[in-house]
Every structure is written in structure tokens, then in C-alpha cells.
N, C-alpha and C positions, 0 to 999 in steps of 0.2 A: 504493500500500500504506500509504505514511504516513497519508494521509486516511483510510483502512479503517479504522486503527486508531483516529485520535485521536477518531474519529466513536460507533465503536463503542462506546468508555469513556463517551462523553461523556453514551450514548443509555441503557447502564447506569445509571453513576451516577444520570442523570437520571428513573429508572422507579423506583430505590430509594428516592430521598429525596420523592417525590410519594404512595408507598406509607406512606411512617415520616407525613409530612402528612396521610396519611387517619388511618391509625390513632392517633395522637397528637401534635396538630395544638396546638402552642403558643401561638394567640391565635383567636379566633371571628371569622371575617372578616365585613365588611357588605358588600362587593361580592360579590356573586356571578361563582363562576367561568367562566361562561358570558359573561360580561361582558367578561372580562380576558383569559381564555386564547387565544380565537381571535387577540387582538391582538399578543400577548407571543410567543404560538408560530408565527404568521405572520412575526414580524418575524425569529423565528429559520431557518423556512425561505426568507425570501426572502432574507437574509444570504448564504445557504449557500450558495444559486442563484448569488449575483454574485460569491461570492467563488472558487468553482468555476471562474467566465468568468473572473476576472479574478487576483487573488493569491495564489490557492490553492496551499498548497504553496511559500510562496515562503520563508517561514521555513525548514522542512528546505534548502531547496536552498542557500538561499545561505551557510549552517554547511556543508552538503559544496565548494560551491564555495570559500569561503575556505578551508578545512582543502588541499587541492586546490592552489589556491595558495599557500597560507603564508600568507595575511590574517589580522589580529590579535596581540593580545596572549598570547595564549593558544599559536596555533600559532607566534610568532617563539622563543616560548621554551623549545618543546618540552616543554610540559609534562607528564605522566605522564596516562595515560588519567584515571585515578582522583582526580586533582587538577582535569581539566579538566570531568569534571562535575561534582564538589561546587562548583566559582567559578563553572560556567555559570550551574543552578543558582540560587545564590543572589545573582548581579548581573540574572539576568533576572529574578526576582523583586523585587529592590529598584527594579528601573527600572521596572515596571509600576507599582509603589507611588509611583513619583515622576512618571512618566504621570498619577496618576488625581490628584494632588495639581494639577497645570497643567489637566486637565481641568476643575477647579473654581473656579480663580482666573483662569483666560486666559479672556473672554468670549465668545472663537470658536470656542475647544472647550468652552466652558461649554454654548452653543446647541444645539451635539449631543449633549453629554453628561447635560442634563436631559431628555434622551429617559428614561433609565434611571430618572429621578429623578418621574418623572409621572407613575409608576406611585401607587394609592393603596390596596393592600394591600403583600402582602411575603412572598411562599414561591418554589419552584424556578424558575417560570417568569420573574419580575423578573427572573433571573440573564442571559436571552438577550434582552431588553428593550434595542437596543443602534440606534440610528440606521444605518443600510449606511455611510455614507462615516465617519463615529469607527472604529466596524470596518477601514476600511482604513486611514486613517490610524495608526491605532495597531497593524497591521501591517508597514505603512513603517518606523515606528519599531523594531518588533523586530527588523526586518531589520537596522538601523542599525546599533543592539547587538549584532547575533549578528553581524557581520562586524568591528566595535571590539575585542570582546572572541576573537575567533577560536571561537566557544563551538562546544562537542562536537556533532557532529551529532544524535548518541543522547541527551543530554541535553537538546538542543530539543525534540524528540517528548516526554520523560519530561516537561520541562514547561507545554510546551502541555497534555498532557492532567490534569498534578495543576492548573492555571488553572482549566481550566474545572470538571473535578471541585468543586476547591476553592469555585469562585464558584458550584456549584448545591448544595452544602453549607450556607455560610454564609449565603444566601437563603431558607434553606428554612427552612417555618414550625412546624419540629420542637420537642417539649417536650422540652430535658436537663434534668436535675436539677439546679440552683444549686451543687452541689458538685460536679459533674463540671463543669460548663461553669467552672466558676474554677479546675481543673487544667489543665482541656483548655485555656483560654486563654493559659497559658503558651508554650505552643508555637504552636496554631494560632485560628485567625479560626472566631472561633463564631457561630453566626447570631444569638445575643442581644449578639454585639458587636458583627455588621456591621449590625445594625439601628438600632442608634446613628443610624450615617451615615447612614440612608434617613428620620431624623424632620424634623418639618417646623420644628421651629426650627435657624436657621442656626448656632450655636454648635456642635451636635448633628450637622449635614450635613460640619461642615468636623473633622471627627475620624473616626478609626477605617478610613483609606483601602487599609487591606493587604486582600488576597484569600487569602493561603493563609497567613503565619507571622505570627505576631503584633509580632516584634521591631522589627520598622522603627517601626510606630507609637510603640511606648515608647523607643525609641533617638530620634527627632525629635520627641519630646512632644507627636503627637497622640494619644493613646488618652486615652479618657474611658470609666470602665469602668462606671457608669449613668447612665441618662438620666431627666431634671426627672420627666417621668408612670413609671406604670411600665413595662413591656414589654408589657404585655396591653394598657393602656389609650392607649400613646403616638399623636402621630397619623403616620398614614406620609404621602410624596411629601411636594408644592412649595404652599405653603399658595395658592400661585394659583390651582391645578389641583383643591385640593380644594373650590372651591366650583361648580365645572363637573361633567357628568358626564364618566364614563371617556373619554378620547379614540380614535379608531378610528382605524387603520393608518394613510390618508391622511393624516391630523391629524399622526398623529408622523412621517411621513415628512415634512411638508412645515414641520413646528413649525418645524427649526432657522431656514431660508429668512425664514420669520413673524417670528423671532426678529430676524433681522437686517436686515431693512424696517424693523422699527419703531424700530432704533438709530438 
């Protein structure tokens, strides 16, 4: 049932914001979609395929299994329903933010993490643009966290699903209006911020790493609130990548491996 749902949100959210991209589509792409999607949305069903065999579900289970047994911080100290998802929450949110920060600096999750980064446009589908084994590893990881932290079983699902919402929001190639997008940033990760992170000079890649609140970036001083070109003309991906054509499935699956032969 958990998977029912966080699927179903995800499969919404993701038919809204490809809808808001046709009708007012914030930069004029030069690849064509035809090009990218099979690639980007392959990767996301074959994700789903393995994580189905293999990890699926392991997030929920292991918040009921600690709750269940007392593991954590959260359940040693009994704390009020209502406290324990506002801390879940927003430590499972800062630890993804601090995930995607190691993901750019450690060179062996860098190899799988430029999968996401090789892309060379930038709307809803980037967002599931994800190597299989980063995927699981950084489900290891939230397991980690959610038995650390004793976090709420209901507040796992609540934020599994604002994740990925979140990340096919802030991907998407939507036009806001310059005064909304600078209220709206206050709180949350706009896709003229998280686009920042996807330009191709590195000053530009190594800012703007939060998915859904914006505060972590300005509390650890990476936000950078525009970039050198403008947002129309900036260029996206890995300036290696952009002199190649688009890469195919096989290519990014086996990129990271490529990656680290040639170390």
C-alpha cells in the first residue's frame, strides 16, 4: 500500500508539471524530446523494477520496525506524535541535503551521481535521471537515518512523497514570474534555483543542493541566487558531455564503471 501511494503522487505530480512545461515552458530546449525522454524515463522504470526486487519498501518498514522496538532518538524519548513528524521531517530533509553535498565532493559517488548531471536540457524528466545503484545506496542511507533518528513511520511516506514531488517541481522547465519565484524561494526550491546546480560551470554545480526547503542552502552558505548567463541562455549538464551527443541508457548505466577504469 505504501508503494500504491508514494507511486501514485509521484505519477501525478509528474503528468502536472510536464502539462504546466507544454503550456509555458520557461527556456526553448535544443534537444529534442524524443532524444532524452526514452532515456531519462527508462532509467526511471528500470529503477523501479530493481528497487521493487530488491529495497523497496524498506524505508517504511524499518520507521515501523524501530518504532516497534524503541530504536532511536525519537522513540527512547517518547516523543508526542506531533513533534515526531515535524523532527522527522525536517532531519530527513537536511540529511538528503547533506547526501547530495558528498554526492559531489566524494569521487565514488560523484561517478554515479553525474549520471543526473549528463543530462543537457532540464525539465520533469532530469528529476528521475538517477544511476540504479546511487538509488540504492542512498536508500541504505535513509534507512540509517530513519532508525538514528527513531523517525515516524507516517512521516517517512509524507516524505518520501513531498522528495520526489519536490525534485519533479524544481526540475521542471516551468515559466514563474520573477516575483513569485523570489517569494516562493523563501521557503521552497524553485526550478530557476535548482537550475543553478545543473549549469555547466562548477562554481554554479557546487550550490543550490536542497530538493524541497530552501533553508539548508542559506543556513550553510551555499545558495547562489543567479547565475553568470541568464536562465534562458545558461548552458545545462557536464561541459564534457556537452560536446558528445545525448548519451543512451547503456552509456549511463555503465558511465559510473567508465568513470572508474579511467581513475
Amino acid at each position: 500500500m505504501e508503494t500504491i501511494i508514494r507511486l501514485s503522487a509521484a505519477l501525478g505530480i509528474f503528468c502536472i508539471m510536464i502539462g504546466w512545461e507544454y503550456l509555458s515552458p520557461r527556456r526553448i530546449q535544443q534537444i529534442n524530446r524524443k532524444q532524452r525522454w526514452p532515456v531519462n524515463l527508462g532509467l526511471a522504470a528500470f529503477n523501479i523494477a530493481i528497487m521493487r526486487l530488491s529495497l523497496g519498501g524498506l524505508a517504511f518498514l524499518s520507521a515501523v520496525t524501530a518504532a516497534n522496538l524503541g530504536y532511536g532518538l525519537l522513540n527512547w524519548l517518547a516523543a508526542p506524535e506531533w513533534l515526531s513528524i515535524i523532527v522527522t521531517l525536517l532531519f530527513l530533509d537536511f540529511a538528503i541535503y547533506c547526501q547530495h553535498i558528498v554526492s559531489h565532493k566524494w569521487p565514488l559517488l560523484w561517478h554515479l551521481h553525474q549520471v543526473h548531471h549528463t543530462d543537457l536540457e532540464f525539465d520533469a524528466t532530469t528529476a528521475v535521471r538517477f544511476h540504479p545503484v546511487e538509488i540504492m545506496i542512498s536508500m541504505l542511507y535513509k534507512v540509517l537515518c530513519i532508525v538514528l533518528i527513531g523517525a515516524n513511520p507516517w512521516a517517512v511516506i509524507a516524505f518520501e512523497i513531498i522528495l520526489n514531488g519536490a525534485a519533479t517541481f524544481n526540475h521542471s522547465n516551468v515559466n514563474i514570474p520573477p516575483a513569485i519565484d523570489k517569494k516562493l524561494r523563501w521557503l521552497l526550491i524553485t526550478p530557476d534555483m535548482h537550475r543553478i546546480h545543473h549549469s555547466t560551470l562548477p562554481t554554479e554545480t557546487d550550490s543550490n543542493y536542497g530538493f524541497s526547503i530552501s533553508c539548508w542552502d542559506r543556513l550553510c552558505k551555499t545558495y547562489i541566487a543567479e547565475p553568470n548567463q541568464p536562465q534562458t541562455a545558461m548552458d545545462i549538464g557536464l561541459k564534457p558531455f556537452r560536446e558528445q551527443h545525448e548519451l543512451g541508457f547503456l552509456q549511463l548505466l555503465l558511465l559510473p564503471f567508465k568513470a572508474l577504469r579511467q581513475r
